[in-house]
N, C-alpha and C positions, 0 to 999 in steps of 0.2 A: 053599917051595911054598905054595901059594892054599889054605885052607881049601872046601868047599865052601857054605860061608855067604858067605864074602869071594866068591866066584868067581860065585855067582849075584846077589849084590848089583851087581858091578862090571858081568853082563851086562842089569840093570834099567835102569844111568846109562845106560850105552849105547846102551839102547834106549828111553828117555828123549829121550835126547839128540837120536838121527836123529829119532824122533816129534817133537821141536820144531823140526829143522831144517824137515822136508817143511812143516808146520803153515805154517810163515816163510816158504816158495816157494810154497804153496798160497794167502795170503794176497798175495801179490805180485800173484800172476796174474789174483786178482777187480778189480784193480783199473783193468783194462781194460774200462770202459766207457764209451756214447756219457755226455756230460753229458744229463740231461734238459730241461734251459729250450733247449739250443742244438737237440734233436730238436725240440721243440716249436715255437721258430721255421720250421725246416728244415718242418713239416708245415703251419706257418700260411702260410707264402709259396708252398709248390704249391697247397694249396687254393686261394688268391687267384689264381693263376697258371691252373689249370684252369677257373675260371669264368670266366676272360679269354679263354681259348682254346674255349668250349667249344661254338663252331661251327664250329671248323675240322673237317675232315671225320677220323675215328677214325684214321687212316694218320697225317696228319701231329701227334696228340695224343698217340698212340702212340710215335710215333718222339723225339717232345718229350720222355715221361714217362721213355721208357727212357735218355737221355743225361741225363736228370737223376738216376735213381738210382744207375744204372751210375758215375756221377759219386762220388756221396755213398759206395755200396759200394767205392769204390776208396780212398778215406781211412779207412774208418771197417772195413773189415773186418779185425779182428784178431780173434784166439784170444780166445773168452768172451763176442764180442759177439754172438753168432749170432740172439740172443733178440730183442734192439734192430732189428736188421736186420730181422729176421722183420716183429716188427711195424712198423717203417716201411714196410714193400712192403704190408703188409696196410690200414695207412691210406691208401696214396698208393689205394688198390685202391678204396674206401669214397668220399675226394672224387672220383676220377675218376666212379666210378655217380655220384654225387649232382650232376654236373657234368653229364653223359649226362645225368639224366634232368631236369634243365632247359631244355634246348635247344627241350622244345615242350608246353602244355597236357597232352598223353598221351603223354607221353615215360615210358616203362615198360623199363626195361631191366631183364632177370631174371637171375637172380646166378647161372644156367647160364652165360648169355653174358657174362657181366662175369666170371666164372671164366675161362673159354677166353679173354678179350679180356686179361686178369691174364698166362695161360700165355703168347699168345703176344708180347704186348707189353715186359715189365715182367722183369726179371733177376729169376732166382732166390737169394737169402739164401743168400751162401756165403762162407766164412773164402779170403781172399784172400792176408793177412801169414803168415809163420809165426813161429812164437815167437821170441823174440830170441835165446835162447841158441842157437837153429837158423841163423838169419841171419847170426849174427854168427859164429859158430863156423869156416867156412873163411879171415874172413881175418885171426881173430887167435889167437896161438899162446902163452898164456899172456897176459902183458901189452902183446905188443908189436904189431905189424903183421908177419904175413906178407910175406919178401921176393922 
């Protein structure tokens, strides 16, 4: 029989031990992020892209911006990236005004309407993937494939 020295001892490793496992899964999962040089590309070529476009009438720049993010949020939204996402919608938000308000001498667009023009345009930043061990979990049963 276990001393109670020995028996509190053996429940510290223990609890040790899970505390380094979780630390080991917690550090996995940070490591799902957009790259930054390849966001930064991704943000230099709409900017380019919007002041190309930026006489077409709001409908069709619109309907552009949103099949272009909707695009990017369909690769890139995984668990933890929520942040990246955010701010990419919020950059594309910033060249589109700055694109608006070149189209004329007094081209003034105020960030009421460039908000509403954001909501109704532009996807909302939302986790699309779900974790891998969730995805992956119905079709495999230990090591093998599901038959």
């Amino acid at each position: 029989m276990l001393g109670k020295e020995e028996l509190a001892r053996r429940q510290k490793l223990w609890a040790d031990a899970l505390k380094a496992a979780e630390e080991r899964h917690h550090e996995a999962r940070k490591a799902m992020r957009t790259a930054k040089p390849r966001l930064r590309a991704k943000l230099e070529a709409i900017r380019e892209e919007c002041l190309k476009r930026r006489h077409l009438s709001i409908v069709e720049q619109g309907t552009w911006l949103r099949s272009v993010v909707q695009r990017y949020f369909n690769y890139h939204a995984v668990p933890t990236n929520i942040r990246s996402l955010a701010m990419l919608r919020d950059e594309v938000t910033k060249h589109w005004r700055h694109a608006l308000r070149r189209r004329s001498q007094r081209g003034t667009v105020p960030r009421s309407r460039m908000h509403a023009l954001a909501v109704r345009w532009l996807p909302a930043a939302k986790i699309l993937h779900p974790w891998p061990h969730e995805r992956f979990a119905s079709r495999l049963q230990g090591k093998s494939p599901v038959r």
